[in-house]
mmJSON file of the N, C-alpha and C atoms, coordinates in Angstrom:
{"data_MODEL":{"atom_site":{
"group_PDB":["ATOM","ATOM","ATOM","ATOM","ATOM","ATOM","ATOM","ATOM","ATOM","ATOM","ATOM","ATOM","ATOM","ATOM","ATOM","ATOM","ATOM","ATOM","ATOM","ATOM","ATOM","ATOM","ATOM","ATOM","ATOM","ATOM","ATOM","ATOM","ATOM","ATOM","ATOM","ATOM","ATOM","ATOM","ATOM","ATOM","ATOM","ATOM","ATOM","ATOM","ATOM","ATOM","ATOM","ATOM","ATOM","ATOM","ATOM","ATOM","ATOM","ATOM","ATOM","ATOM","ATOM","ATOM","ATOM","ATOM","ATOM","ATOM","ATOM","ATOM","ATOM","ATOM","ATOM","ATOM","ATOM","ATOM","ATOM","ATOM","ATOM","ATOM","ATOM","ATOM","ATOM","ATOM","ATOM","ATOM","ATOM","ATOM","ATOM","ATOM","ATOM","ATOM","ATOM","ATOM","ATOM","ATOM","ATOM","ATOM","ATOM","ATOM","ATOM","ATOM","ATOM","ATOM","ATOM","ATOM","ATOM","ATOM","ATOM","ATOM","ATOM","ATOM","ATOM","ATOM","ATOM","ATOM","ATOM","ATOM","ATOM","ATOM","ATOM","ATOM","ATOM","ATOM","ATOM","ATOM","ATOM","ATOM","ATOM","ATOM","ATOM","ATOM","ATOM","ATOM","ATOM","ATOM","ATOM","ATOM","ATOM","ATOM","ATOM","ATOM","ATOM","ATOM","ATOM","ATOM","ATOM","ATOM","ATOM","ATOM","ATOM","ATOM","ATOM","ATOM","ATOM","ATOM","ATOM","ATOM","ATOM","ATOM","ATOM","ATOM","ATOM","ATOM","ATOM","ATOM","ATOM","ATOM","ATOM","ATOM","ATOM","ATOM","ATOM","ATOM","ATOM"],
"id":[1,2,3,4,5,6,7,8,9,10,11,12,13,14,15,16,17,18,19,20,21,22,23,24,25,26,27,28,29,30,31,32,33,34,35,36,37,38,39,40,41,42,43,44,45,46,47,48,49,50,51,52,53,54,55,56,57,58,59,60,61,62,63,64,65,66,67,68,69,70,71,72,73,74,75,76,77,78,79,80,81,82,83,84,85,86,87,88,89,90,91,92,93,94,95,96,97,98,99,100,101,102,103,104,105,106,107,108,109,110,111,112,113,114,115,116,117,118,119,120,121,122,123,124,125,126,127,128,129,130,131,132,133,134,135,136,137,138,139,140,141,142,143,144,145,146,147,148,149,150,151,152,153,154,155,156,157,158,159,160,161,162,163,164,165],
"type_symbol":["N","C","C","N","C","C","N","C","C","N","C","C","N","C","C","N","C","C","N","C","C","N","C","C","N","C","C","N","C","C","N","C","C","N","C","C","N","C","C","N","C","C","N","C","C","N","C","C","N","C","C","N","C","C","N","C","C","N","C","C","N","C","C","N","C","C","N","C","C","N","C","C","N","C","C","N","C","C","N","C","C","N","C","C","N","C","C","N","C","C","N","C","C","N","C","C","N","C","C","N","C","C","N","C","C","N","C","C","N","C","C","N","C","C","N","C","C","N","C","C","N","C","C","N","C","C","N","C","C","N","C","C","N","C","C","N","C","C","N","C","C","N","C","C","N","C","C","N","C","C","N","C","C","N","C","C","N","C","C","N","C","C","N","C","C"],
"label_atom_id":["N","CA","C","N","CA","C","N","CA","C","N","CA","C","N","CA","C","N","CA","C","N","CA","C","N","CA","C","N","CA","C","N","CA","C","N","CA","C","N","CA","C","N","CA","C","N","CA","C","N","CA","C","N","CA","C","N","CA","C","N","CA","C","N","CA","C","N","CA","C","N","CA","C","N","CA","C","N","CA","C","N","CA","C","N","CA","C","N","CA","C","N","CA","C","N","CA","C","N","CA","C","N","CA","C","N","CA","C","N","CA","C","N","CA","C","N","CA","C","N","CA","C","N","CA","C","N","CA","C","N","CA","C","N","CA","C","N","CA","C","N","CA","C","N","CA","C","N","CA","C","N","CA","C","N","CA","C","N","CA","C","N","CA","C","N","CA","C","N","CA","C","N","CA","C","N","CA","C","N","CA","C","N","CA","C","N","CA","C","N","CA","C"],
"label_alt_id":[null,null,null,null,null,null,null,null,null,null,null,null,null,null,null,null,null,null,null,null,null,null,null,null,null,null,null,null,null,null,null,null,null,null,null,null,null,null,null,null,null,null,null,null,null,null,null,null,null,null,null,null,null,null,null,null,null,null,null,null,null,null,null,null,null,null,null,null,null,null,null,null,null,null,null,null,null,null,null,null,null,null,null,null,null,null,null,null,null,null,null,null,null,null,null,null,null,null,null,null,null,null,null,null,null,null,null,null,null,null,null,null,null,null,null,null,null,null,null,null,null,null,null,null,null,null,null,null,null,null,null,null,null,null,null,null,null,null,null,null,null,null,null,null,null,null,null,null,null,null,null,null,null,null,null,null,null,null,null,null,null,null,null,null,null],
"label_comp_id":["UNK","UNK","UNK","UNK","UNK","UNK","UNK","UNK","UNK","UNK","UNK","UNK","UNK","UNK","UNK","UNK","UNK","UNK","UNK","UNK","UNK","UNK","UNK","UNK","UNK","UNK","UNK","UNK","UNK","UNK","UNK","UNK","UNK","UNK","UNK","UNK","UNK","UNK","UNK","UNK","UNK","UNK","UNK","UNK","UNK","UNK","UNK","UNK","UNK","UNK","UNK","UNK","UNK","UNK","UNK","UNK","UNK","UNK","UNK","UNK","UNK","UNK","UNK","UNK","UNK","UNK","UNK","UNK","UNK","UNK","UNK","UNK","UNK","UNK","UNK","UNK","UNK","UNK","UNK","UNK","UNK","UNK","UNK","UNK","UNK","UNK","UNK","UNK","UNK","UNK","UNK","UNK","UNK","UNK","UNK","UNK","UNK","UNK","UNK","UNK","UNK","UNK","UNK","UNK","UNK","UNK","UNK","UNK","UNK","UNK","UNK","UNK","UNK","UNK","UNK","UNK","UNK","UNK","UNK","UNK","UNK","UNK","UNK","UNK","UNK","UNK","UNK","UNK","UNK","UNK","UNK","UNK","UNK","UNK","UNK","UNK","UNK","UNK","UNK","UNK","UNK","UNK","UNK","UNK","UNK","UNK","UNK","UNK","UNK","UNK","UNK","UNK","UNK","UNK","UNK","UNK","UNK","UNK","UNK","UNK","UNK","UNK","UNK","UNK","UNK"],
"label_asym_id":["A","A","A","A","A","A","A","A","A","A","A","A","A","A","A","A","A","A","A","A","A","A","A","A","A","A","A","A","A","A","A","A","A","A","A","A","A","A","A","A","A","A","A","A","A","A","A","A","A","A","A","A","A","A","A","A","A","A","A","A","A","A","A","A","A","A","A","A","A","A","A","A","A","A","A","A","A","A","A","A","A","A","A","A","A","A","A","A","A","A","A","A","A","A","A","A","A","A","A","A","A","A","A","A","A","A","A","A","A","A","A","A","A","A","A","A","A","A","A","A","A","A","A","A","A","A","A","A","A","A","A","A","A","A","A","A","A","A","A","A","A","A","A","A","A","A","A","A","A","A","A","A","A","A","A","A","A","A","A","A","A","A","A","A","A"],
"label_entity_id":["1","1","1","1","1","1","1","1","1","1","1","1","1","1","1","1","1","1","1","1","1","1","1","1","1","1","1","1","1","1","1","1","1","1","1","1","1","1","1","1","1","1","1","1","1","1","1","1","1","1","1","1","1","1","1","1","1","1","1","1","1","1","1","1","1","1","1","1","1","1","1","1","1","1","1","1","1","1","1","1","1","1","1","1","1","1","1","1","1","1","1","1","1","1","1","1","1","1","1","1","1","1","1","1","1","1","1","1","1","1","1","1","1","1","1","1","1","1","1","1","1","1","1","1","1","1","1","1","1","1","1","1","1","1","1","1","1","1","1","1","1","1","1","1","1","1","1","1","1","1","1","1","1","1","1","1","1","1","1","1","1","1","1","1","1"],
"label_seq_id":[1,1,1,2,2,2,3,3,3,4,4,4,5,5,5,6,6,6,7,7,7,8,8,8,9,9,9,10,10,10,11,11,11,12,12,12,13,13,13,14,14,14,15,15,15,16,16,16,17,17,17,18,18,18,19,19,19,20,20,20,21,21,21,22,22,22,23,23,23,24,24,24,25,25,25,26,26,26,27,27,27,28,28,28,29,29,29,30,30,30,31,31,31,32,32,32,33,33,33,34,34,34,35,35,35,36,36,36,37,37,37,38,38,38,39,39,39,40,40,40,41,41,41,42,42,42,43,43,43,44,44,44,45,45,45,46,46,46,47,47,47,48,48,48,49,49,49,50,50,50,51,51,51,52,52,52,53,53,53,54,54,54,55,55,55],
"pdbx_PDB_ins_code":[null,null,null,null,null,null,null,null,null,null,null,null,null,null,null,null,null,null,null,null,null,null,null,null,null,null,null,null,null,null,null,null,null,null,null,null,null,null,null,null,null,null,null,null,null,null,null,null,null,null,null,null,null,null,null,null,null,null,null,null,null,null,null,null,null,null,null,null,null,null,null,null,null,null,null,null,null,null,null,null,null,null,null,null,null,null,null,null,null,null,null,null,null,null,null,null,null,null,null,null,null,null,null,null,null,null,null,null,null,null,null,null,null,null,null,null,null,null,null,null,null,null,null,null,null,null,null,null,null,null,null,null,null,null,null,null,null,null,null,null,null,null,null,null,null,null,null,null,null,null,null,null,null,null,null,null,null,null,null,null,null,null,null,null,null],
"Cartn_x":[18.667,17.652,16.314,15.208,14.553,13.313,11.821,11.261,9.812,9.036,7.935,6.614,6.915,5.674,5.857,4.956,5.207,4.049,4.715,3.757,2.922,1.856,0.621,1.079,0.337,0.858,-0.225,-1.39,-2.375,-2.815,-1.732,-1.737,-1.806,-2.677,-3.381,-2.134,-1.364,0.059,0.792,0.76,1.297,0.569,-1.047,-1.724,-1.811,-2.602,-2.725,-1.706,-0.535,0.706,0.911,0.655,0.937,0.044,-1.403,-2.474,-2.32,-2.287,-2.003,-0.573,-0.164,1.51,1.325,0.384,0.082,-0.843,-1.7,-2.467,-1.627,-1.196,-0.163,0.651,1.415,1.996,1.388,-0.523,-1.148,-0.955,-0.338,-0.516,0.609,-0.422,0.442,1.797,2.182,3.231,4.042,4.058,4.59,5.473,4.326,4.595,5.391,5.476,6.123,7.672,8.23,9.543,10.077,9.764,9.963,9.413,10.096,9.727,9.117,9.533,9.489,7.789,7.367,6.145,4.896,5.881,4.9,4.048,4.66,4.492,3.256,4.032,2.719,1.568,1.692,0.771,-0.265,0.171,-0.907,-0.927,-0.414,-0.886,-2.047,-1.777,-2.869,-4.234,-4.264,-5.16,-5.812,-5.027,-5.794,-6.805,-6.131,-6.488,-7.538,-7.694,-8.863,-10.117,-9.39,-11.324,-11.062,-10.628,-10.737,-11.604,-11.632,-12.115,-13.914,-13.758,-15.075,-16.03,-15.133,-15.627,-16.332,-15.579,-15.996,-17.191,-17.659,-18.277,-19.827],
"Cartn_y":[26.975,26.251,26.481,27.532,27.715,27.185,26.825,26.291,27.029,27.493,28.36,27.064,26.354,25.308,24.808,24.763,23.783,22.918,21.754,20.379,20.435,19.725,19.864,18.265,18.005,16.734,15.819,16.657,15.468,15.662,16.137,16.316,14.982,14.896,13.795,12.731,13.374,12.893,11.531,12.223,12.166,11.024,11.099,10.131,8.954,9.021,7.89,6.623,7.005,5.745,5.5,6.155,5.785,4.761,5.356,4.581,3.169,2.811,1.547,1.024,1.324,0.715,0.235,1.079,0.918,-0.607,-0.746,-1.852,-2.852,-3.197,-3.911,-4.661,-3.561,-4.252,-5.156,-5.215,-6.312,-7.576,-7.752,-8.595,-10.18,-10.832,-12.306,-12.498,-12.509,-12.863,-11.916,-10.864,-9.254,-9.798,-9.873,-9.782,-11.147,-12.116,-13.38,-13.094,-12.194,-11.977,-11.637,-10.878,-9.987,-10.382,-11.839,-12.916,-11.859,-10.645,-10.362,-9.44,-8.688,-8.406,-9.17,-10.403,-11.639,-11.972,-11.854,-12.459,-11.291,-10.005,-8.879,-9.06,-9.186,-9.058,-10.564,-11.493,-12.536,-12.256,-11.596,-11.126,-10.477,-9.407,-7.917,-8.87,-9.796,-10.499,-11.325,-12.293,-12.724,-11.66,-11.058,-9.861,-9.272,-9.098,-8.443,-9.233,-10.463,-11.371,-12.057,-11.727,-12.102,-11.195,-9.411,-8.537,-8.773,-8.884,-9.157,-10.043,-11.04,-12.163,-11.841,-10.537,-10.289,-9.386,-8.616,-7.72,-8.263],
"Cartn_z":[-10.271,-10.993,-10.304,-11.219,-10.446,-11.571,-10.419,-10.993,-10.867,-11.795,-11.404,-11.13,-11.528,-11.311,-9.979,-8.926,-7.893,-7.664,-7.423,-7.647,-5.8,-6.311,-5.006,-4.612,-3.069,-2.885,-3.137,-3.538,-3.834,-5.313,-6.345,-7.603,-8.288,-8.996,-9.875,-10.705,-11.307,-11.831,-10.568,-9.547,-8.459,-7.764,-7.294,-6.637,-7.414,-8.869,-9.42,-9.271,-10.043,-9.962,-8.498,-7.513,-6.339,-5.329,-5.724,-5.363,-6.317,-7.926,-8.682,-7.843,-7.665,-6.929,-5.532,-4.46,-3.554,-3.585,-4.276,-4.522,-5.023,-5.648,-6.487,-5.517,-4.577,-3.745,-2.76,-2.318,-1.268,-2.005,-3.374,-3.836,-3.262,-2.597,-2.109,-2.152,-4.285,-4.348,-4.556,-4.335,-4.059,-2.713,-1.7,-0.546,-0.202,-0.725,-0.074,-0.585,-1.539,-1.808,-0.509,0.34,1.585,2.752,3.459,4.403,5.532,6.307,7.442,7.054,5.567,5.265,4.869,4.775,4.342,5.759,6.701,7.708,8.964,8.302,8.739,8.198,6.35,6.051,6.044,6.929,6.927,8.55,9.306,10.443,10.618,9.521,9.484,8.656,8.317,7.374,8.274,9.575,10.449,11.718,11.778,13.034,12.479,10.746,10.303,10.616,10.151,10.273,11.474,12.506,13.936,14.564,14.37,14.301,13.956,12.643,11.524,12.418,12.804,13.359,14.778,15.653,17.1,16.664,15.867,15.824,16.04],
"occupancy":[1.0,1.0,1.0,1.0,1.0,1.0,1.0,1.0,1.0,1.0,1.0,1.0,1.0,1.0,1.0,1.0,1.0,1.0,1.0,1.0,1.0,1.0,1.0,1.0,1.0,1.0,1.0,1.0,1.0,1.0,1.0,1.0,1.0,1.0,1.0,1.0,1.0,1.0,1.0,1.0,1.0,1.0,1.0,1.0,1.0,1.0,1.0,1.0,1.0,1.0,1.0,1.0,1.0,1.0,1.0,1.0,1.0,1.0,1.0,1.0,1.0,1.0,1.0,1.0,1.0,1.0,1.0,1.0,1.0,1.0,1.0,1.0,1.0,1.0,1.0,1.0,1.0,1.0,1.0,1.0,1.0,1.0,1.0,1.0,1.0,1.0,1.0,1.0,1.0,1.0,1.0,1.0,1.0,1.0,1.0,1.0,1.0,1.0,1.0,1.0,1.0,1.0,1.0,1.0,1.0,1.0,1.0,1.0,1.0,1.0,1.0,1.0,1.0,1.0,1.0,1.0,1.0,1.0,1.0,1.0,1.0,1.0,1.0,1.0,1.0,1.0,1.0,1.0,1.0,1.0,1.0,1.0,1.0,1.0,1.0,1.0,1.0,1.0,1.0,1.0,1.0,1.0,1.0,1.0,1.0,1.0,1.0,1.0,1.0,1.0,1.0,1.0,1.0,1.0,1.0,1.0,1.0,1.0,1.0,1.0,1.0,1.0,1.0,1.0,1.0],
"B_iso_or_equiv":[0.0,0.0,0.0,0.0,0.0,0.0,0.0,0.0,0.0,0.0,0.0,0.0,0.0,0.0,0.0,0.0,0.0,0.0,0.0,0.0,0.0,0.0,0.0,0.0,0.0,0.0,0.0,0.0,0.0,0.0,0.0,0.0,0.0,0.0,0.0,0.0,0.0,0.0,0.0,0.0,0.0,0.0,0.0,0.0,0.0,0.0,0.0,0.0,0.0,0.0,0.0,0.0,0.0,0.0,0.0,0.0,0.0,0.0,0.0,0.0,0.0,0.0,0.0,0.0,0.0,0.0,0.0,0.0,0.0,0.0,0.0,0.0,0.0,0.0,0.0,0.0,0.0,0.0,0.0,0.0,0.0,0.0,0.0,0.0,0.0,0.0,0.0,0.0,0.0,0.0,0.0,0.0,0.0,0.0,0.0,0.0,0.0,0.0,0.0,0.0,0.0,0.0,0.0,0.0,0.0,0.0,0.0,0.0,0.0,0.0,0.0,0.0,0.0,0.0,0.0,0.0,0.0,0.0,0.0,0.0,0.0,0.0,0.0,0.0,0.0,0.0,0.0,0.0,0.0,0.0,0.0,0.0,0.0,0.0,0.0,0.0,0.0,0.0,0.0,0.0,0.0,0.0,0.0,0.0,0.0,0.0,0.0,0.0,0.0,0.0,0.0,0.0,0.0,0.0,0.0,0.0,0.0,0.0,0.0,0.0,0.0,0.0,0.0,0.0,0.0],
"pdbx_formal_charge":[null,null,null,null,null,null,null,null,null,null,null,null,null,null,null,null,null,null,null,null,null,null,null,null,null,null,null,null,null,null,null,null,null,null,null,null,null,null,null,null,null,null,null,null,null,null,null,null,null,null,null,null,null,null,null,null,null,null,null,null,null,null,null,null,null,null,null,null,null,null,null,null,null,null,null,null,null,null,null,null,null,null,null,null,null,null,null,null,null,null,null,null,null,null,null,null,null,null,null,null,null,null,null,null,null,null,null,null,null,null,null,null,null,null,null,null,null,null,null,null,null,null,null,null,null,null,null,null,null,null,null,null,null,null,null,null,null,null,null,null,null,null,null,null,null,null,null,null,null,null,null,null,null,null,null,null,null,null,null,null,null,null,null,null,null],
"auth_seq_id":[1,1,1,2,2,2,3,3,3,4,4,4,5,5,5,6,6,6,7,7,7,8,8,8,9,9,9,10,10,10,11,11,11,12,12,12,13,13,13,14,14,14,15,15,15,16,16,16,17,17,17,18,18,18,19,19,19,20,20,20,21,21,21,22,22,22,23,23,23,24,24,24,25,25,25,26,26,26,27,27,27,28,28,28,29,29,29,30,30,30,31,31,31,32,32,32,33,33,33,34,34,34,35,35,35,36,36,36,37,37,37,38,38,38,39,39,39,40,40,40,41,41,41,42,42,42,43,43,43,44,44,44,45,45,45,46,46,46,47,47,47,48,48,48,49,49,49,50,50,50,51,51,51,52,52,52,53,53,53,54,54,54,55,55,55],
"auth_comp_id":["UNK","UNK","UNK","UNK","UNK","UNK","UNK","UNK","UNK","UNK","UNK","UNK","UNK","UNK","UNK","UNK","UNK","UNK","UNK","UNK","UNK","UNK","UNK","UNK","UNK","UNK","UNK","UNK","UNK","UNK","UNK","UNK","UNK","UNK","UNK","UNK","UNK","UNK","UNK","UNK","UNK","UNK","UNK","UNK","UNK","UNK","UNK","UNK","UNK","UNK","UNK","UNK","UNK","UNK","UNK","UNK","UNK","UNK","UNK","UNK","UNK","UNK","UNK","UNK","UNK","UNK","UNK","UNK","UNK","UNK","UNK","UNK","UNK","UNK","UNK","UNK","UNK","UNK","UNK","UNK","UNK","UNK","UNK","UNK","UNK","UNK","UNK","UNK","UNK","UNK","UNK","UNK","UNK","UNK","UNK","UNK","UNK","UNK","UNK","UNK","UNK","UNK","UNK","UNK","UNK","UNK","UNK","UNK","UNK","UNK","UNK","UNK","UNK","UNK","UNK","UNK","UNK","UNK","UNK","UNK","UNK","UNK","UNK","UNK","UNK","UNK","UNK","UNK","UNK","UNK","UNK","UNK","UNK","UNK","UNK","UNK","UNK","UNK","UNK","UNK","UNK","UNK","UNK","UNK","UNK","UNK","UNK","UNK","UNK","UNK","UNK","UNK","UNK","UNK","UNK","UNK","UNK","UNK","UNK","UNK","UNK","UNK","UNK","UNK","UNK"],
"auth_asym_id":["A","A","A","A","A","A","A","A","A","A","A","A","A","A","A","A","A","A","A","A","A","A","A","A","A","A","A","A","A","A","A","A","A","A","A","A","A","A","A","A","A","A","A","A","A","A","A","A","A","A","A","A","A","A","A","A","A","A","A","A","A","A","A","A","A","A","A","A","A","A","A","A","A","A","A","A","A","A","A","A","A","A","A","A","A","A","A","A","A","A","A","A","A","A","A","A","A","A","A","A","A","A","A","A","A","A","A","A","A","A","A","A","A","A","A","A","A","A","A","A","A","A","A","A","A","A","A","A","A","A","A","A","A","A","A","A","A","A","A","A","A","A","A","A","A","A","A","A","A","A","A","A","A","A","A","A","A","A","A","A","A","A","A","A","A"],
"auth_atom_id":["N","CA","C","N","CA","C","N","CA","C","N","CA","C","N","CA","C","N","CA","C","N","CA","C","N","CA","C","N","CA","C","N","CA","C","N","CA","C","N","CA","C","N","CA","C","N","CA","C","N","CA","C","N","CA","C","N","CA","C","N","CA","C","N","CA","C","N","CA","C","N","CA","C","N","CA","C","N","CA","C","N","CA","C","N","CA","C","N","CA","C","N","CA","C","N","CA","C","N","CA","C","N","CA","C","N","CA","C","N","CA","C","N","CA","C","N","CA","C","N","CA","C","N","CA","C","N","CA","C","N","CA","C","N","CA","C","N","CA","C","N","CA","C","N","CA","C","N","CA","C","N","CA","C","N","CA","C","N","CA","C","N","CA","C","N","CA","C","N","CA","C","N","CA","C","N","CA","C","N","CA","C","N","CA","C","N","CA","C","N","CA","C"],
"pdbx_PDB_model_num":[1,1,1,1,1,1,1,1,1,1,1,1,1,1,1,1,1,1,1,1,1,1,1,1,1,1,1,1,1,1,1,1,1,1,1,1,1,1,1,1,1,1,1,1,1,1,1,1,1,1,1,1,1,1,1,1,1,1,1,1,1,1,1,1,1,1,1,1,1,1,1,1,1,1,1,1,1,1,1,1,1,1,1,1,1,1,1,1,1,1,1,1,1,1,1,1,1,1,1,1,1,1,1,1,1,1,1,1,1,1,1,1,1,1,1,1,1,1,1,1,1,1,1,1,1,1,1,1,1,1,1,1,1,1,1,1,1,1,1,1,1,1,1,1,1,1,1,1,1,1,1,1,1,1,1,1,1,1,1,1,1,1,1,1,1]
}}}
């Protein structure tokens, strides 16, 4: 099975749904299904504006 087309990795088909999915998933109640990412991602959320805050 051979295939003459070969797909690029930053092929448009390819990035879009990944980048919308990628976003989708920062979403709160995305993230509170999955206790141990819930818990990064209000980590990575304090550390940001702890950051913001030192600058």
């Amino acid at each position: 099975m051979n295939t003459d087309k070969s797909l690029s990795l930053l092929d448009p088909a390819l990035v879009k749904p990944a980048i919308a999915s990628a976003f989708a998933k920062l979403d709160p109640r995305v993230q509170w299904r999955n206790p141990v990412m819930f818990v990064v991602y209000i980590g990575s959320i304090l550390t940001t504006i702890l950051w913001i805050q030192a600058l």
